[in-house]
C-alpha positions as CSV (number, residue, x, y, z in Angstrom):
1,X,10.1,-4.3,-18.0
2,X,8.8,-0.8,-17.6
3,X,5.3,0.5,-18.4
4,X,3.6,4.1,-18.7
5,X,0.5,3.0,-16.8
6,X,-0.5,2.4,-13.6
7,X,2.3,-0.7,-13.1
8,X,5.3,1.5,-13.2
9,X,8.5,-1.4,-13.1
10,X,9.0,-4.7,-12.8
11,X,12.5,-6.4,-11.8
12,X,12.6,-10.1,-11.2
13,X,12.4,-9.4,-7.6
14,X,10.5,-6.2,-6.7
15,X,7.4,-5.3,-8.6
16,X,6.9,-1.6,-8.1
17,X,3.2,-0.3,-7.7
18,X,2.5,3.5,-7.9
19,X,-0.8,4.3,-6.9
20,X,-2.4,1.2,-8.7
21,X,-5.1,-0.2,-6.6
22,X,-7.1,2.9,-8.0
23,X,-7.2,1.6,-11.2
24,X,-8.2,-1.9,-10.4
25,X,-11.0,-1.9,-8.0
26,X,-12.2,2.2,-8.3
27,X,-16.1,0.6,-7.7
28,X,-14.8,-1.7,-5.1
29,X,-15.7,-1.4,-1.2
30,X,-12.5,-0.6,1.5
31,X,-13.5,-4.2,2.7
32,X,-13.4,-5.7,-0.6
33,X,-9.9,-4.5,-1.3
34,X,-8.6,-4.9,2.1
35,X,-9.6,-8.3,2.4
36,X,-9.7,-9.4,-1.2
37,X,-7.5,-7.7,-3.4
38,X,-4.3,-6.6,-1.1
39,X,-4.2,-10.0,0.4
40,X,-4.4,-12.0,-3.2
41,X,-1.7,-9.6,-4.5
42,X,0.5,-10.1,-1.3
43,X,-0.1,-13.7,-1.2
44,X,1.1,-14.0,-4.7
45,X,3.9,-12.3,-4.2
46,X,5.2,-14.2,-0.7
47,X,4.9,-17.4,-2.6
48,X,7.1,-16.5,-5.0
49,X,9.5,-14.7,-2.8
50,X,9.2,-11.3,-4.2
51,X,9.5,-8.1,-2.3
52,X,6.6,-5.7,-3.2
53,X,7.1,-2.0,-3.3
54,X,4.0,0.3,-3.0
55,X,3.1,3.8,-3.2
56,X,0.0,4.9,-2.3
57,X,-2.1,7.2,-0.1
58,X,-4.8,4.7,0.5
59,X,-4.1,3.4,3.9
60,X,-6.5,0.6,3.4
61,X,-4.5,-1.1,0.7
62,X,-1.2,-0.6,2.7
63,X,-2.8,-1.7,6.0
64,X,-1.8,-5.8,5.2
65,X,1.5,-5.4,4.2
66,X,4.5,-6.6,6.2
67,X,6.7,-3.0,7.0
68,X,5.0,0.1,5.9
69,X,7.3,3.8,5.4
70,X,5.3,7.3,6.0
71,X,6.8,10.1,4.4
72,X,5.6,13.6,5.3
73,X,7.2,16.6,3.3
74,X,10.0,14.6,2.0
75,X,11.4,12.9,5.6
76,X,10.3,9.9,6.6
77,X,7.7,10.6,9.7
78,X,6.8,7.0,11.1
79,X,7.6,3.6,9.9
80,X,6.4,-0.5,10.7
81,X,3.2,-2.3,10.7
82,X,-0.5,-0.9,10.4
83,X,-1.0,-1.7,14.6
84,X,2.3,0.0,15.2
85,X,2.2,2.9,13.1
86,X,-1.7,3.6,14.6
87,X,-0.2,4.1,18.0
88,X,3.2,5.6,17.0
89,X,2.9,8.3,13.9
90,X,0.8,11.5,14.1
91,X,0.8,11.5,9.8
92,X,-0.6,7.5,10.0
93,X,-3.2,8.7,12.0
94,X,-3.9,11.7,9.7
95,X,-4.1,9.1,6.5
96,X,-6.7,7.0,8.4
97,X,-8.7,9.6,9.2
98,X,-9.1,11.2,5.8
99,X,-9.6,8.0,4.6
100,X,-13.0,7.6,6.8
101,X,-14.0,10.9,5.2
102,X,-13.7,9.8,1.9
C-alpha cells in the first residue's frame, strides 16, 4: 500500500513513517506524545511483530524506540538507544537541544 500523505508505505512487516507525528498531535505537549502517542504506536506494533521504520527530527518521538540511526550530512554520525546516543553522538545531543528551544 502506498500513500501521498504523511504515512508514506506500508509492507506487511515494516510500516514506514516520514515525519508523521507532526501531523497527528501538532497541539499536543512533548509529554503527551512521548508518553502517549509513541508508546501506543510502538506497543501496537511489538504485538504484532512488526518492525517500525521512522524518520523524523523530533527526538521526543524517537526517544522510546528500540535502536535509533543519526544521520548528519548523509553518513551515519551515532547510532543505539536514546541513553546511549545522549552520552555517545555530538549530532543527538544537538537534536535535543534544539528541541528544548522549540
Amino acid at each position: 500500500m502506498r500513500h501521498s500523505g504523511r504515512f508514506a508505505s506500508y509492507t506487511k512487516s515494516i510500516p514506514l513513517l516520514d515525519s508523521s507525528l507532526p501531523y497527528f498531535y501538532t497541539q499536543m505537549d512533548a509529554i503527551k506524545k512521548r508518553e502517549v502517542i509513541m508508546p501506543n504506536i510502538l506497543n501496537f506494533c511489538r504485538k504484532r511483530g512488526t518492525m517500525l521504520l521512522m524518520v523524523t527530527h523530533d527526538v521526543d518521538a524517537a526517544q522510546n524506540f528500540d535502536h535509533i540511526v543519526v544521520l548528519a550530512k548523509g553518513s551515519v554520525a551515532g547510532q543505539g538507544t536514546h541513553q546511549d546516543l545522549k552520552v555517545s553522538c555530538q549530532e543527538y545531543r544537538r537534536l535535543l537541544g534544539s528541541n528544548d528551544e522549540t
